[in-house]
C-alpha positions as CSV (number, residue, x, y, z in Angstrom):
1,X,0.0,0.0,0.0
2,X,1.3,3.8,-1.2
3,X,-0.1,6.2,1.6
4,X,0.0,9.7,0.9
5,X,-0.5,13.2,2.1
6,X,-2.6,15.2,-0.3
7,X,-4.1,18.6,-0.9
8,X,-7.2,18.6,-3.1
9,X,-9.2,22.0,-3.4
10,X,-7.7,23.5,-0.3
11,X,-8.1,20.4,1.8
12,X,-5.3,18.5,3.1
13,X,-6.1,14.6,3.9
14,X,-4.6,11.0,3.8
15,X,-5.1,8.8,0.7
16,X,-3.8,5.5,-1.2
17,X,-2.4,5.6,-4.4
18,X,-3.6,3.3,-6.8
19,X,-1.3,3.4,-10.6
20,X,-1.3,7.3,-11.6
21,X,-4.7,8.0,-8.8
22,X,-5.1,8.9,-5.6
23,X,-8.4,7.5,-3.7
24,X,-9.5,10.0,-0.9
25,X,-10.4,7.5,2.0
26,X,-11.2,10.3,4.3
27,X,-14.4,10.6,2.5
28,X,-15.2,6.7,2.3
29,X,-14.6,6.7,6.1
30,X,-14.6,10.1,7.9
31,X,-13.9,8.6,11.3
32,X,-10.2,7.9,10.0
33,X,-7.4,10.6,10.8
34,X,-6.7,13.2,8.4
35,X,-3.0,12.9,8.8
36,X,-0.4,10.3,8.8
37,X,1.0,10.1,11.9
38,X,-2.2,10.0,13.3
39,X,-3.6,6.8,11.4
40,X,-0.2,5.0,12.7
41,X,-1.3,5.9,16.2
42,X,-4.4,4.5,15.8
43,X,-2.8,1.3,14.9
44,X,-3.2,-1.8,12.9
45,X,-7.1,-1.6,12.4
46,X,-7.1,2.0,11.0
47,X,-4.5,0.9,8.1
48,X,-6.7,-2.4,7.4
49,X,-9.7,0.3,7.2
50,X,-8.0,2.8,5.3
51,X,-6.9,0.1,3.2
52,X,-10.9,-1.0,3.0
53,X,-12.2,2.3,2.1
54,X,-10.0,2.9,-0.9
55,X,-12.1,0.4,-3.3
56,X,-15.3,2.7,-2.7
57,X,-13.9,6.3,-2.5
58,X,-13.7,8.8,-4.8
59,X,-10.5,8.9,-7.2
60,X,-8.2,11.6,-8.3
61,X,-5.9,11.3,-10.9
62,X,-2.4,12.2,-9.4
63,X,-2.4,15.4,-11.8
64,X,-4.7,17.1,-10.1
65,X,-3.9,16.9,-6.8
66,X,-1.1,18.3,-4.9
67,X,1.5,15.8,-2.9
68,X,2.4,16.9,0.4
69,X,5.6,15.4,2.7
70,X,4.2,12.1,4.5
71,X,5.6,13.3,7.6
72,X,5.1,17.0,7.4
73,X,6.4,17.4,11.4
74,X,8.1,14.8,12.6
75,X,8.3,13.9,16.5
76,X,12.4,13.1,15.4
77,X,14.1,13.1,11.7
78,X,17.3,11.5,12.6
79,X,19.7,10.4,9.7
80,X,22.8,8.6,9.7
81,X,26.6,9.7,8.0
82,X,29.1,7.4,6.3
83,X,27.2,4.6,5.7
84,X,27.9,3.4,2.1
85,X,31.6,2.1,1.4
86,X,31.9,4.5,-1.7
87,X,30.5,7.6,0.1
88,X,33.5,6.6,3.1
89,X,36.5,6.5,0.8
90,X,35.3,10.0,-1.5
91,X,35.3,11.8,1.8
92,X,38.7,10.3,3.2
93,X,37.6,9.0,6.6
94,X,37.7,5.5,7.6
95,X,34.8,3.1,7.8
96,X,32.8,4.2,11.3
97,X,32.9,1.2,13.8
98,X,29.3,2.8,15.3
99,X,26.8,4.2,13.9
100,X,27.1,8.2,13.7
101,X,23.6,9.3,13.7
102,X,22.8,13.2,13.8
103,X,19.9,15.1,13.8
104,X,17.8,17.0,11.0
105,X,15.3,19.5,12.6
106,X,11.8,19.0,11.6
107,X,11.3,22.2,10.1
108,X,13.4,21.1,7.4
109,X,11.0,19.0,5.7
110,X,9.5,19.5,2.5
111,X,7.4,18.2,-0.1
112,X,8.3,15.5,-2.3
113,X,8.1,18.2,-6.0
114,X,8.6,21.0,-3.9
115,X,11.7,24.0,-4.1
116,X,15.3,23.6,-2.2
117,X,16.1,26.7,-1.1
118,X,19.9,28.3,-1.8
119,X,20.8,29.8,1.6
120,X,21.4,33.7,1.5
121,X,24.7,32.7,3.8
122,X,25.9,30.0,1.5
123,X,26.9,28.7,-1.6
124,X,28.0,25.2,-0.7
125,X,24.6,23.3,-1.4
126,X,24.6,19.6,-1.9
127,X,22.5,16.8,-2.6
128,X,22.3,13.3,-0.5
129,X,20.0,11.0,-2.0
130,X,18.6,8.8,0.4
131,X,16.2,5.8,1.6
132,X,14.1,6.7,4.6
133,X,11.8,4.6,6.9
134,X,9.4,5.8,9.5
135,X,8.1,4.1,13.0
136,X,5.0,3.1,13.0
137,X,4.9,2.1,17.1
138,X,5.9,3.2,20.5
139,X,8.7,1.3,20.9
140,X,12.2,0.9,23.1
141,X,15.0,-1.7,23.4
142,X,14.1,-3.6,20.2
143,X,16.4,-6.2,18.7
144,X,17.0,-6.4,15.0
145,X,15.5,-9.2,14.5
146,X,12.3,-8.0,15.4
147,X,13.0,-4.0,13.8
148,X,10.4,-4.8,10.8
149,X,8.0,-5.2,13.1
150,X,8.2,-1.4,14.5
151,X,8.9,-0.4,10.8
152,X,5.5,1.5,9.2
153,X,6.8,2.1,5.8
154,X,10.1,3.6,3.3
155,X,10.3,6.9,1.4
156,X,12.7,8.7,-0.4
157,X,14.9,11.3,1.8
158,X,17.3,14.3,0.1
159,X,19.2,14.9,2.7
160,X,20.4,18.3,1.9
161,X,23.2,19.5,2.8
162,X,24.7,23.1,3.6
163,X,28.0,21.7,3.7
164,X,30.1,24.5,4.8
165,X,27.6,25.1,8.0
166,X,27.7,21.1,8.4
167,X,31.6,21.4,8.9
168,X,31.7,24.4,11.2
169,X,30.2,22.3,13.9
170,X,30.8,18.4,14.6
171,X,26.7,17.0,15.2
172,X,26.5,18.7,11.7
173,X,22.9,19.3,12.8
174,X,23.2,23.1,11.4
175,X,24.4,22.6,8.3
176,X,21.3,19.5,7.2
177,X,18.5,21.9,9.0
178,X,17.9,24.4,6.5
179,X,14.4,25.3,5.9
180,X,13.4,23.4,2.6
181,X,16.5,21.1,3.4
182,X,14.4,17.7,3.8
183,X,12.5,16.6,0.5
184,X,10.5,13.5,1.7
185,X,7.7,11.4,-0.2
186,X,6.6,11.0,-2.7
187,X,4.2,8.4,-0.4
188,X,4.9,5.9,2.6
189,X,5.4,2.8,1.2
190,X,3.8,-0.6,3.3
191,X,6.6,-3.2,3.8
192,X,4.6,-6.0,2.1
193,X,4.9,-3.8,-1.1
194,X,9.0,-3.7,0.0
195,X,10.2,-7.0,0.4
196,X,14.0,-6.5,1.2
197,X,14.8,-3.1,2.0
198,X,17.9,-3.9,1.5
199,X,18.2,-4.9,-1.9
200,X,16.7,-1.7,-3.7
201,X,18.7,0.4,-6.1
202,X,19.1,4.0,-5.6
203,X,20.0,7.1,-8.3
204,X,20.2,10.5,-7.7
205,X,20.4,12.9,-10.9
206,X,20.6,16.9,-11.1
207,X,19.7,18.3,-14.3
208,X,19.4,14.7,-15.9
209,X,23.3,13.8,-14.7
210,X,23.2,10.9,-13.2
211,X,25.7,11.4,-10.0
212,X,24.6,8.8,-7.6
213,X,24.1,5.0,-8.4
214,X,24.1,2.2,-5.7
215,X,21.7,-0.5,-4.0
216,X,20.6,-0.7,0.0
217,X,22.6,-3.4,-0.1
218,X,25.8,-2.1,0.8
219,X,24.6,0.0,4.0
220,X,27.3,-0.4,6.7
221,X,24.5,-0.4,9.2
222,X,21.5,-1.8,7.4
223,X,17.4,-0.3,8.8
224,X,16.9,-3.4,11.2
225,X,20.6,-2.8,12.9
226,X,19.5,1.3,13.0
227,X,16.3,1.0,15.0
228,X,18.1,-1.4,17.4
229,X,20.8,0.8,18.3
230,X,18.6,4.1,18.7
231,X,15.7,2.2,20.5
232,X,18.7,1.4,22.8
233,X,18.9,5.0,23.9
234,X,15.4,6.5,23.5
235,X,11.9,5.6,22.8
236,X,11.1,5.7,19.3
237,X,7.6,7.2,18.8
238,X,5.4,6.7,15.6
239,X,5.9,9.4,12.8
240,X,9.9,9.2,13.4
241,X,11.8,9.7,10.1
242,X,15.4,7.7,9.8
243,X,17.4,8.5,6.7
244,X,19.6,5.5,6.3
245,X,22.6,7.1,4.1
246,X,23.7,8.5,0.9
247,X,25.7,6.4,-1.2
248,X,29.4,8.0,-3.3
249,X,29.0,10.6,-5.7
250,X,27.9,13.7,-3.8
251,X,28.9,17.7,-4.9
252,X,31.0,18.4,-2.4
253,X,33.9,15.2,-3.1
254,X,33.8,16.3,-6.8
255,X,37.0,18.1,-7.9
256,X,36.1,20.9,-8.5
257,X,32.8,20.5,-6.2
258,X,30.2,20.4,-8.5
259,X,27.4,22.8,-6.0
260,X,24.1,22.8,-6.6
261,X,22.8,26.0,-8.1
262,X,19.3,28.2,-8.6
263,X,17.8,26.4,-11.6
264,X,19.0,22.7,-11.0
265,X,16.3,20.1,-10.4
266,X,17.3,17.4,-8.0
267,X,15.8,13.9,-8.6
268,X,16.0,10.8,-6.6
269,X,14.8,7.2,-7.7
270,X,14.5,4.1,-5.5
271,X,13.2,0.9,-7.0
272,X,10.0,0.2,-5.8
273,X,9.1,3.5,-4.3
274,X,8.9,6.2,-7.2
275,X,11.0,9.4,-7.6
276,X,10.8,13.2,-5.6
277,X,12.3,15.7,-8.1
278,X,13.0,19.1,-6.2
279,X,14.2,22.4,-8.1
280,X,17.0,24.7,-6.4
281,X,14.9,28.4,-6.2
282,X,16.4,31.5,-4.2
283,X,15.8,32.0,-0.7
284,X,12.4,33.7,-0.6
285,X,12.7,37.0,1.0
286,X,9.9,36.7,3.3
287,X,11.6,33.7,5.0
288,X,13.3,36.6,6.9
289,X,10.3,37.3,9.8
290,X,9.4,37.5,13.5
291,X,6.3,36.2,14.5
């Protein structure tokens, strides 16, 4: 099952997607929660019945309808660096004996189509094509072997990165938290429609250059290993976002770095998921405010 976030004549509700449609389930069953994170909380039997309502409710084509980030606020977004063997050696460190996990603040998430925004403070923008899962229970101390089991669904993450800001500090938190600086989507994908996470190929392109290629395969620390060792630490709640990794091939290991600029258009692909395609735009200037 695809679930989605969708806006449809000013509304904003869950739905499946079926080939190139969306069915809007919210109307089939009104009792269902409008939003993601809410229809994990309600568990198992909200999923079966959002999965139910779908044959009867009303159907629009993906055209006309606009696709929002899954997740728009995550409780966490936590992602993980150094995790492919490729992406190790291009940066020159050595392969991490522990995971290095950081954090990405929520307000950096954004739609699956929509803009990156170039930071008025930097020029260093880079791409990190990525696959994502989100945690679909409450859940602490869980072994790997049982991970899939707290494991609601995969997405695509770009986790981009302002790398210059990333460097200045060593969580790297400021420089992946840039408003815009989370593309997510384009819909949460069921693990029965999965299989093996880890076995899915992954591309990144700007502009139609293809400058990532690789397979979940060759994660250091594959999903199930992940939730074990942060469920370790803290209670995992449903709605958390965990970016597993960006493979070799990123902007700023290119010689000379090959930044992202106003104009590009960013595209991830992961077999079995779909694509989020994001286009680089200036900083608006009414991102400058106090509320």
């Amino acid at each position: 099952m695809k679930i989605a976030m969708f806006t449809h004549q000013g509304s904003t509700r869950i739905g499946i997607v079926l080939e190139q449609q969306i069915a809007d389930v919210c109307a089939t069953a009104p009792e269902l929660p409008r939003d993601l994170v809410g229809l994990l909380i309600a568990g198992p039997a909200a999923l079966d019945r959002a999965a139910r309502a779908a044959d009867k409710a009303p159907m629009f084509p993906l055209s006309q309808i606009k696709l929002e980030p899954p997740i728009p606020r995550p409780p966490e977004f936590l992602a993980i660096g150094l995790n492919y063997a490729d992406h190790v050696a291009e940066t020159g460190r050595d392969k991490p004996q522990f995971p290095i996990f950081f954090n990405k603040q929520s307000s950096c998430v954004n739609g699956p189509y929509d803009p990156i925004h170039m930071p008025r403070v930097s020029t260093a923008l880079d791409y990190e094509g990525e696959l994502g899962f989100v945690i679909g229970r409450r859940c602490r101390h869980v072994p790997r072997d049982r991970a899939h089991e707290v494991i609601a669904g995969y997405f695509i993450v770009n986790d981009v990165s302002v790398r210059d800001w990333q460097r200045r500090a060593a969580t790297m938190t400021l420089g992946k938290s840039f408003d815009s600086h989370g593309p997510t989507g384009p819909w949460l994908v069921t693990p029965d429609e999965i299989g093996d996470p880890h076995n899915l190929d992954l591309r990144t392109l700007v502009n139609g250059e293809e400058r990532q290629h690789s397979n979940t395969r060759l994660l250091f620390f594959n999903c199930f290993e992940q939730v074990e060792t942060l469920s370790t630490v803290f209670t995992l709640q449903p709605g958390t976002i965990i970016s597993t990794g960006t493979p070799g091939g990123v902007a700023a290991a290119m010689k000379p770095p090959k930044w992202l600029r106003v104009g590009d258009t960013v595209r991830v692909e992961i077999e079995r998921i779909g694509f989020i395609e994001n286009r680089v735009v200036e900083e608006p200037a009414e991102t400058a405010r106090i509320a």
